[in-house]
Structures are given as structure tokens and as C-alpha cells.
C-alpha positions in Angstrom: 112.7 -71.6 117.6 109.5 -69.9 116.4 108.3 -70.7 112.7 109.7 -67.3 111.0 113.2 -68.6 112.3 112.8 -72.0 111.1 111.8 -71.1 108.0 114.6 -68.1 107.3 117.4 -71.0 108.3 115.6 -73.4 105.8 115.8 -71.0 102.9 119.8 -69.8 104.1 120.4 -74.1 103.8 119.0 -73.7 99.9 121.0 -73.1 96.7 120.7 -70.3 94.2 119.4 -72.6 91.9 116.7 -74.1 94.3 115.6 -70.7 95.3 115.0 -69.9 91.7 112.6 -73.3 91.2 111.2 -72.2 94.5 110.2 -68.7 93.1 108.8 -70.5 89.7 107.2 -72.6 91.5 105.4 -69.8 93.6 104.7 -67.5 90.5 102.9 -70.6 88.7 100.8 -71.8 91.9 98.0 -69.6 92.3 98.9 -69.3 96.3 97.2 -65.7 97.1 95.0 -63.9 100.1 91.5 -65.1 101.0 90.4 -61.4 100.2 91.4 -61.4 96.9 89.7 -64.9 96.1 86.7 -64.3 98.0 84.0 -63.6 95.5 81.7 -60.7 95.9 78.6 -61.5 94.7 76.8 -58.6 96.5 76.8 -56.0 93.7 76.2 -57.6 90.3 72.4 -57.5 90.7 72.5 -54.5 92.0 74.8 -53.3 89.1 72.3 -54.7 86.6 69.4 -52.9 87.5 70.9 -49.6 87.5 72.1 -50.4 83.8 68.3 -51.4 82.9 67.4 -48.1 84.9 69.9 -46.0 83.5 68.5 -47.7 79.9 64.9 -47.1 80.5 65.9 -42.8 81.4 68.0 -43.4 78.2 64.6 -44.4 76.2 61.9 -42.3 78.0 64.4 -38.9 76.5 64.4 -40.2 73.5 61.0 -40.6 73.0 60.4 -37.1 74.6 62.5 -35.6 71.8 60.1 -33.6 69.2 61.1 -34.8 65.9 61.9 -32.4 63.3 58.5 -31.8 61.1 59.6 -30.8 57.7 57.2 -28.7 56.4 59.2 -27.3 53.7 58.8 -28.7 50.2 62.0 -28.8 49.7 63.1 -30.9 52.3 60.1 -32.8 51.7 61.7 -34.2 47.8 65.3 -34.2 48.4 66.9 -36.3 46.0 63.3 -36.5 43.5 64.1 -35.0 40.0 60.9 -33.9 39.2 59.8 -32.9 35.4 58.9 -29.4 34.4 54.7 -30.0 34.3 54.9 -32.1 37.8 57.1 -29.0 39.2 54.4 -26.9 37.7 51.6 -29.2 39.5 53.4 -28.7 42.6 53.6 -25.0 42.5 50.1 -24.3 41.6 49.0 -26.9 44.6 50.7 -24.9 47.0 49.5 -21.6 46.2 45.7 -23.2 46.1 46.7 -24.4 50.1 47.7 -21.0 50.7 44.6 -19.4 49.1 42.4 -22.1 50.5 44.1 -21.6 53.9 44.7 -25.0 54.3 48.1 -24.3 56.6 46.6 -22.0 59.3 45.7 -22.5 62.4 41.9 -23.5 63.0 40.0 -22.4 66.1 38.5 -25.2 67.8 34.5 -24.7 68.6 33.7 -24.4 71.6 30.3 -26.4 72.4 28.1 -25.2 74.9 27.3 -27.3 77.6 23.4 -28.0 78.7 22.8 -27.8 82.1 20.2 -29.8 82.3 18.3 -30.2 86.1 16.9 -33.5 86.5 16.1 -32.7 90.4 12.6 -33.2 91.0 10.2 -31.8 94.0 9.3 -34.8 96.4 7.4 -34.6 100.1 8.7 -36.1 102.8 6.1 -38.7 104.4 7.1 -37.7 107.7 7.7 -34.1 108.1 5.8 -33.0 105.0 8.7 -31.0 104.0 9.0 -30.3 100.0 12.8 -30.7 98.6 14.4 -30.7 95.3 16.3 -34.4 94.9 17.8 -35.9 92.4 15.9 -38.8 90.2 18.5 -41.4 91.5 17.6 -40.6 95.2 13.9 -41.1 94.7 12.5 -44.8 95.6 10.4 -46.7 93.9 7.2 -46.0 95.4 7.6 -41.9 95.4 5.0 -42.5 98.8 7.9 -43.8 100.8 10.4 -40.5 100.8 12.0 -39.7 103.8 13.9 -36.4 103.6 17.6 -36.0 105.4 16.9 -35.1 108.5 13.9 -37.8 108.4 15.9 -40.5 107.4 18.6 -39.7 110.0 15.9 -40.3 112.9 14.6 -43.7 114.3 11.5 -44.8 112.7 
């Protein structure tokens, strides 16, 4: 007899009322697959980080948002009563930023840009040829220049 026969005359052999404690028994036991309590630990790190990804996208929009600029003065003082000379006051500021032109758009100057040459005209102790060269490239003792094509050659 193989095991699934054993086991079918053993439970045929029980009572009703075994088979019942045999089925509690069963349901409180936590008897189940090796897949099931096999812990996956594989994806909760991986989870995490695309939550503090998702997170950071979440923040970077937000802070891309242009906020609303109220320049209207009446969004400016909701809820401020305001008495009849400081309403005045207001009034007669605003028009003085409209006369002054306080609101419009300024041009921004432009400044002119120097080009200034600092080259100066050196003679190559070998060749003799004269060249234009920056200040930085000169050496201490101006005698001592070697041109490009000087300074390129053995000697």
C-alpha cells in the first residue's frame, strides 16, 4: 500500500466527530505551502526608493509652480476695513505710482564692453621675428622670447 491509500483507510476508520476535531485542529495550525511562507524580501528596498523618487518629482513640481502674484489692491487687503482718509491715502498713492510710472516695465542698460588689447610686440631671440603676444606669455627677462615655431625646435 502506497501512503495516499494508507492514509484514505485511516480517515474511512475515523468518526464524524473525530473528523470534525481533525478539521479544527487543521484550521487552527498554521500548516500551509513553503511558497506562501517564504518571505520575499527582494522588493521592499526597491519599493522604498521609488516612493522617495516618486516624492522628490512630487516636490520638484511644486516648486516649479508660479505662485499667483496679486497685484491687485484688492486682493492685496481682503478682510482690512479700512477708514475713509486711509482709503483716501490709498487712492491718491496709487495714482502717484501710476503717474510716477512706478508699475512699468524698465529697460535694462546695456553697458558697453571695452575691448581692451593687452597684446604686446616682442622679437623672437632666434628668428628675429616680431609677434603680437599676450602679457601672460612674455618671460621675465623680455631677452629670452622664443616665438612658436622657435620654441617648437631643439635649442
Amino acid at each position: 500500500m502506497d501512503k495516499k491509500e494508507k492514509l484514505e483507510d485511516l480517515l474511512d476508520s475515523l468518526s464524524p466527530e473525530q473528523i470534525e476535531e481533525l478539521q479544527s485542529l487543521l484550521q487552527k495550525s498554521s500548516v500551509t505551502s513553503r511558497d506562501t511562507k517564504k518571505k520575499k524580501r527582494r522588493g521592499k528596498r526597491r519599493r522604498k526608493r521609488r516612493e522617495a523618487a516618486k516624492a522628490r518629482e512630487n516636490q520638484v513640481k511644486k516648486e516649479k509652480e508660479p505662485q499667483k502674484n496679486s497685484s491687485s489692491v484688492e486682493d492685496f487687503l481682503v478682510g482690512i476695513t479700512l477708514t475713509q482718509q486711509e482709503r483716501e491715502q490709498l487712492e491718491e498713492a496709487s495714482q502717484a505710482d501710476k503717474e510716477g510710472g512706478a508699475h512699468d516695465p524698465r529697460e535694462q542698460t546695456s553697458i558697453p564692453k571695452k575691448k581692451v588689447d593687452t597684446r604686446i610686440d616682442m622679437r623672437c631671440r632666434i628668428c628675429g621675428k616680431t609677434e603680437r603676444v599676450s602679457r601672460s606669455l612674455v618671460p621675465p627677462e623680455p631677452n629670452r622670447f622664443k616665438c612658436n615655431e622657435c620654441c617648437c625646435q631643439a635649442g
